[in-house]
N, C-alpha and C positions, 0 to 999 in steps of 0.2 A: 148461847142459844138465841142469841138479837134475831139474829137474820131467819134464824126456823120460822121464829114466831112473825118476822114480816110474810113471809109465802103464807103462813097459815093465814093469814089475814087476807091474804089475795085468793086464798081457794073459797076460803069462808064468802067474798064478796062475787064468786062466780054463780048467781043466783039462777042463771039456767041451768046450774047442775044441781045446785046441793040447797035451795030455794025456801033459807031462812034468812034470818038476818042474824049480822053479826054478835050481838048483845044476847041472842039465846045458847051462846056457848060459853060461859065461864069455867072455865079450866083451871085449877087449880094449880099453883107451879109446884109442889111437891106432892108425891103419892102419898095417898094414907094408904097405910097398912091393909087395913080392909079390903081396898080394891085391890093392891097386887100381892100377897102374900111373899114372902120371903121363904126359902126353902134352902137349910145349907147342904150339898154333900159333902166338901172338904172344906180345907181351910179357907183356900183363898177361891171358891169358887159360888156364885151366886147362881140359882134358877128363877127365872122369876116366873110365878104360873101366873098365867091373866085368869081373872075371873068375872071382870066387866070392862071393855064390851066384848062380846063371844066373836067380832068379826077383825079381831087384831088378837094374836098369839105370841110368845115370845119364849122363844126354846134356848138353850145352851147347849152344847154339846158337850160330851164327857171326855175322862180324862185329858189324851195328849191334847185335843182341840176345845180345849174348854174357854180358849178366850175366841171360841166361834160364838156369836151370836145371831139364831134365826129371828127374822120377823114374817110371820105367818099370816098371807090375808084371807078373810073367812066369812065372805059375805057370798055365796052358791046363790041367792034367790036373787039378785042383782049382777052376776059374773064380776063382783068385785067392785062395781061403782060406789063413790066414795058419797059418804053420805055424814052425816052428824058423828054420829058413833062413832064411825068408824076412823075419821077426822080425832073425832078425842082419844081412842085408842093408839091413833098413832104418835101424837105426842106424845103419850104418855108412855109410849116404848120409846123414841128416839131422847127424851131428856134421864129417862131413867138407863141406857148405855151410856150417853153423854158423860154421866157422872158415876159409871162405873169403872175403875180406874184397872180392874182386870177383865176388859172387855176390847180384844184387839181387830175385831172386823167382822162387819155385820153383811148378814142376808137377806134381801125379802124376795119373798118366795110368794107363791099361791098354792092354799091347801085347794082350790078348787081346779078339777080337769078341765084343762084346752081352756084356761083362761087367767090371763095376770091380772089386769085390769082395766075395766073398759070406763074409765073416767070419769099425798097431799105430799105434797112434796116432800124434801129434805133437806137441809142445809144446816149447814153449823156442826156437824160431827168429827171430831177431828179424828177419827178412825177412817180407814178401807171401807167404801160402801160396795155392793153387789146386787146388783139387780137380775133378777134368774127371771128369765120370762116365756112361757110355752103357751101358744095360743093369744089371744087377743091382749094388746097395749094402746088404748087410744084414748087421746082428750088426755086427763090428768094422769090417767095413767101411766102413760109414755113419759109423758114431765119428770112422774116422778122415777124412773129411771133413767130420765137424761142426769138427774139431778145427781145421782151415784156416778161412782167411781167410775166404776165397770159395770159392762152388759154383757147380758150370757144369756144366748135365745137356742130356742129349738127350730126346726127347717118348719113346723109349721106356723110358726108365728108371723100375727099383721101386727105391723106397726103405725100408726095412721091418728095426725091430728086435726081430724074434720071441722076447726069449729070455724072456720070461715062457711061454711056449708048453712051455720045454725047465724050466721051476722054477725060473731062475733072473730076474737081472734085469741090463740091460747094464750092462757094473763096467769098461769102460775109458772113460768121461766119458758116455755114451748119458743117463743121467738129469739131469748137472751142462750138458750143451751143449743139448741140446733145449729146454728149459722158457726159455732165453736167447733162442731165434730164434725159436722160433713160438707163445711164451705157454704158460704152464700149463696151462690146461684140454687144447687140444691136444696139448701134449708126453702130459698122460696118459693120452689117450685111445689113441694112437699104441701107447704103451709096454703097457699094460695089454692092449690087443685086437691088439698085433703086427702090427697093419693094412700091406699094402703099399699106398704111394703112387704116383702115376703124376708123370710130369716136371712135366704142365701144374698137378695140384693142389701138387707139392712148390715149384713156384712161386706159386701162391697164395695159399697161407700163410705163406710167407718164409723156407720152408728151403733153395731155393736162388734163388740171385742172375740167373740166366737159366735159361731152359730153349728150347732150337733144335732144330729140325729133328736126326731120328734123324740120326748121324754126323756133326754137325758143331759136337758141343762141344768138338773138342780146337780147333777155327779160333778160334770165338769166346774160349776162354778163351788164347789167344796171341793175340789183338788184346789182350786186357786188358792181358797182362802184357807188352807190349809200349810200353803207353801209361803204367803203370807204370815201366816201364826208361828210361823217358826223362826221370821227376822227379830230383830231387836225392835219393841215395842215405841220405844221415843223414837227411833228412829227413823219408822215408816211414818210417826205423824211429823215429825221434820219436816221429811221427804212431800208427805202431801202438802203442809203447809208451802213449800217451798212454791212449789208448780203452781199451787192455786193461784197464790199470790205473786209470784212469779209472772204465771199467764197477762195479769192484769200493768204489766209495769211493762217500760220498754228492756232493752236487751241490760244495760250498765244497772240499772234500780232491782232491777230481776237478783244479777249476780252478786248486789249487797242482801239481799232477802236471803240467798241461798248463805251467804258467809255467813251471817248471823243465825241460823240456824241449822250450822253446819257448829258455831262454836257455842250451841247450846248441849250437845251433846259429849264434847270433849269429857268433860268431868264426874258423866258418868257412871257409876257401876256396870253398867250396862256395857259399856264401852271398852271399861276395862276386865269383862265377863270375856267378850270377846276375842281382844285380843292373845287373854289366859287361853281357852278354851283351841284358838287356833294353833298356839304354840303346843300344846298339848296333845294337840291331833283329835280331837272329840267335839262332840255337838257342844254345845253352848247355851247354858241355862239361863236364859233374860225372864227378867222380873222388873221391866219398867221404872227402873230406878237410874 
C-alpha cells in the first residue's frame, strides 16, 4: 500500500480543495474493531459495515459474487467532494480489501443521484478496480477513476479536470493517467482548456471502457465484474500485475515481467483446478490458492 499512501499525501497537500494540513489526519494503519465491525455470513466470506465515516460504504455481494466488492461514496450535501472524512474513509476501505485475501474486484460507485464526484485516489490494489460513474467526475474525482482499471459511465456524465481554471494543475495522477489513455495531444488539450466531456465523447476517445444509457452503468459495470469473479483469482492479479508493470518497461523487460508472472502461477492449485475442471467439461472452483 506504499504508493496509496503517496497519492494520499498528494490529495491531503491539494489545499484548495480539501484545506487542512497534512498533520491533522493521523490514520491509523489497521482498523480497530469498533470503527468497521466485522459481520460473517459464510465461511470464507466477510461484510464489512462502515460505521464511521457515513460518507464511504463498503458492501459485498452475496453468494455466487461474493468476492464483488462495493465501495459506496456518500457525501449528497457536497455531490461527493472529497473532504477529511471522507479521505480517511477511503483508506480505510481500500487497505482493509487490500488485505482481504477473498476479495477479487472492487467497485466504486455513488450512492448519490446524477453525481460521482466532483472533486482520493487509488493505487496499490492488486485486484480489478471499476469505476461506475453517472453524472458528474471532476478535479479528483475523475483522478480517481483514471486511477482504476476500468471506467463505466452513463450517456450523462461530464468528465472534466478544471483545475488550471483555479491556477493550479491536477496533482493527484490527472496529468500522469490521462496522456496514458487517451494520447498526449488530447490529454492536453483536456487539461489546459478544462473542457467537460460528455459519456458518448469520453467513450470516443478511450477514456472510458463503456458508456450506457443514463442509470445503468452501475448493471453494466457488475456484469463485468462478475465475468471477472469467475476467472482464477492469482491469475487476473498476475495478469494486472503484468500490464501495469509491463506498461512501464520497454517491449524485451515487459516480456520478462510477463514470464515471471506467468511462472508464478504454474504451481498452483488454481491452476491445476482448472485444468481438472476443463477436462471435466464443468465450471471451475478457484479458491486463490
Amino acid at each position: 500500500m506504499g504508493a496509496f499512501r503517496v497519492l494520499c499525501g498528494k490529495l491531503i497537500n491539494l489545499r484548495t480543495q480539501l484545506h487542512h494540513s497534512p498533520q491533522n489526519l493521523s490514520i491509523p494503519a489497521t482498523l480497530p474493531f469498533r470503527t468497521f465491525p466485522w459481520r460473517y455470513t459464510h465461511c470464507r466470506t466477510l461484510i464489512l459495515e462502515s460505521v464511521f465515516p457515513e460518507s464511504v460504504r463498503l458492501h459485498r455481494l452475496s453468494d455466487s459474487d461474493s468476492g464483488i466488492v462495493e465501495v459506496h461514496l456518500a457525501r449528497p450535501e457536497v455531490k461527493n467532494a472529497i473532504g477529511k472524512d471522507m479521505l480517511r474513509g477511503l483508506r480505510y476501505a481500500f487497505e482493509s480489501i487490500d488485505s482481504d485475501p477473498s476479495a477479487n474486484v472492487m467497485m466504486i460507485c455513488s450512492s448519490v443521484p446524477k453525481v460521482f464526484c466532483a472533486g482520493a485516489d487509488l493505487k496499490g490494489l492488486c485486484i480489478p478496480t471499476i469505476s461506475v460513474i453517472e453524472g458528474a467526475a471532476f478535479g479528483s474525482g475523475l483522478e480517481m477513476a483514471l486511477a482504476c482499471d476500468l471506467r463505466i459511465c452513463g450517456e450523462d456524465a461530464k468528465l472534466s479536470l478544471p483545475e488550471t481554471g483555479l491556477a493550479i494543475i491536477p496533482g493527484a495522477g490527472g496529468t500522469a493517467r490521462l496522456p496514458r489513455l487517451v494520447g498526449k495531444s488530447i490529454a492536453k488539450e483536456l487539461i489546459f482548456t478544462g473542457r467537460k466531456v460528455s459519456g458518448r465523447d469520453a467513450l470516443s476517445i478511450g477514456l472510458v471502457n463503456y458508456c450506457v444509457p443514463a442509470g445503468e452503468a452501475y448493471a453494466k459495470a457488475l456484469e463485468i465484474a462478475q465475468e471477472i469473479n469467475q476467472k482464477g483469482p492469482l491469475a487476473i492479479k498476475m495478469a494486472k500485475k503484468a500490464i501495469d508493470e509491463g506498461l512501464e518497461r520497454d517491449l524485451e523487460s515487459a516480456m520478462e515481467v510477463e514470464d515471471e508472472c506467468y511462472k508464478e502461477l504454474l504451481d498452483t492449485k488454481d491452476r491445476l483446478e482448472g485444468l481438472t475442471a476443463f477436462a471435466e467439461k464443468r465450471k471451475p472452483r478457484y479458491r486463490g490458492e
